[in-house]
Each structure stands twice: as C-alpha cells, then as structure tokens.
C-alpha positions in Angstrom: 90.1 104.0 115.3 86.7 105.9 115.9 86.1 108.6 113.4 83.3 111.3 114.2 82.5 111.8 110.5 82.2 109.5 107.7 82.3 111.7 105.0 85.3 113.8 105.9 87.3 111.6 107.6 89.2 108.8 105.3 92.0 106.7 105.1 93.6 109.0 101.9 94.8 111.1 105.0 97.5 108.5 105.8 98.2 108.9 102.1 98.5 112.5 102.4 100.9 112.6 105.2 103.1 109.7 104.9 104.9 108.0 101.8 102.1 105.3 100.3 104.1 102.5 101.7 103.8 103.9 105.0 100.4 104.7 104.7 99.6 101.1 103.6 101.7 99.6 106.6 99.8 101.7 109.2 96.3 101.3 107.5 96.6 97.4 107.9 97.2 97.7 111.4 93.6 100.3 111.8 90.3 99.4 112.0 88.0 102.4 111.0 84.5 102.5 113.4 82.1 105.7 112.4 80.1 107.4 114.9 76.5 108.5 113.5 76.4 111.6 111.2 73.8 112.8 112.9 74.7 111.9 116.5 77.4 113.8 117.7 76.1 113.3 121.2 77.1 109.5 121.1 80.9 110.7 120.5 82.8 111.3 124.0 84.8 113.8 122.7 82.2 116.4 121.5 80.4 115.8 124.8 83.8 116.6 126.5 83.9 120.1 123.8 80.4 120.6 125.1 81.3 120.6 128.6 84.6 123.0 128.1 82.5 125.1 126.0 80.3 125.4 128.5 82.1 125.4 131.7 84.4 127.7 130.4 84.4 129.4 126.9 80.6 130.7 127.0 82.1 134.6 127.5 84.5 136.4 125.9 87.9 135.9 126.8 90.2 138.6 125.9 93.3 137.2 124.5 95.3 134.0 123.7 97.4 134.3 127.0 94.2 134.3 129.0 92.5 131.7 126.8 95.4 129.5 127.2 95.4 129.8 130.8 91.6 129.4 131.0 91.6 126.2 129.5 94.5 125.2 131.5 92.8 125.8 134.8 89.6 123.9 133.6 91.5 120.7 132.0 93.1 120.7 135.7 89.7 121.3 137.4 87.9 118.1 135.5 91.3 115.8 135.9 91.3 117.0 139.7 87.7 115.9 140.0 88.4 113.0 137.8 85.3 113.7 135.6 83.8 111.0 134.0 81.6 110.2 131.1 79.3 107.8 132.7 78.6 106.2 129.1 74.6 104.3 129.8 73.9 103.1 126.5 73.9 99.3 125.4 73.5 97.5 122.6 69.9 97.1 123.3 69.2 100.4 123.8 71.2 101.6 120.9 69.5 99.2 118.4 66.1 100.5 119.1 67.4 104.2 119.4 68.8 103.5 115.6 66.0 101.3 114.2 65.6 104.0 111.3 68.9 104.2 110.9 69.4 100.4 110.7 66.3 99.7 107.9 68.1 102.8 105.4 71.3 101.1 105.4 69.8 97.9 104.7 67.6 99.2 101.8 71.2 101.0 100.6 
C-alpha cells in the first residue's frame, strides 16, 4: 500500500474501523511504502488532482449539480483520451534526486 503522508497516515486506522482482530488479519497481508513528505509531485495521484484542478476546477462552479457533472465530463474526457502518467524516473535518477534525503535518515 502507498501512503502519501507518513505522519498522518498509520496502520491505527485499520484499528479504528475494524474489530482489532480484523485489523491485525488485514495489516499482515499490507505492506506500507511512504511517498516523500516533501514530494508530492512523485505521488500519481496528486499529479492526477493537479491536472483536474487545473483542467477543470480553476473557476467557480456554481453548484454541486454542476460540479458533479463537471467532473463527470472531465473523468470521461481523460479515460477517452486514455491519459497517461508517463512516469520517467528511475532508481538512478531518484537516488541522486534524494541524496539529502538519503544522508538525514542515515544520521537518524
């Protein structure tokens, strides 16, 4: 499971909304991954939010009726178009990106 924010996402949520057994049988079967805190733009799904936000939220939009049906027609648009995240980074490229990154959890 990829999680966008280490410090507000947890596993305690299982807890929260299932009986601890339950929680426990689901949480052995998840792996936790963490993006970045402070890269939000290695995340796919707030570069998809960005796009929608920007393609089609950046006005005022006068009601939920409309917004509903806004969104509708641009989820519709992008899977007509099939739009794509084409995703360029590679290990390589991400270890020298995060070099800082790298030495302050080593020195943790």
């Amino acid at each position: 499971m990829v999680m966008d924010n280490y410090t507000t996402h947890t596993a305690g949520s299982l807890y929260k909304a299932f009986k601890p057994e339950e929680a426990l049988r689901i949480l052995n079967k998840l792996e936790f991954h963490f993006t970045p805190k402070h890269a939000s733009w290695l995340n796919m799904v707030e570069i998809e939010i960005g796009n929608m936000n920007q393609q089609c939220l950046g006005r005022r939009i006068e009601s939920w009726e409309m917004l509903h049906k806004e969104l509708s027609a641009w989820e519709m648009r992008r899977n007509d178009a099939q739009a794509s995240i084409n995703w360029m980074f590679n290990v390589d490229g991400a270890r020298e990106k995060f070099t800082k990154a790298y030495a302050n959890l080593n020195q943790s």
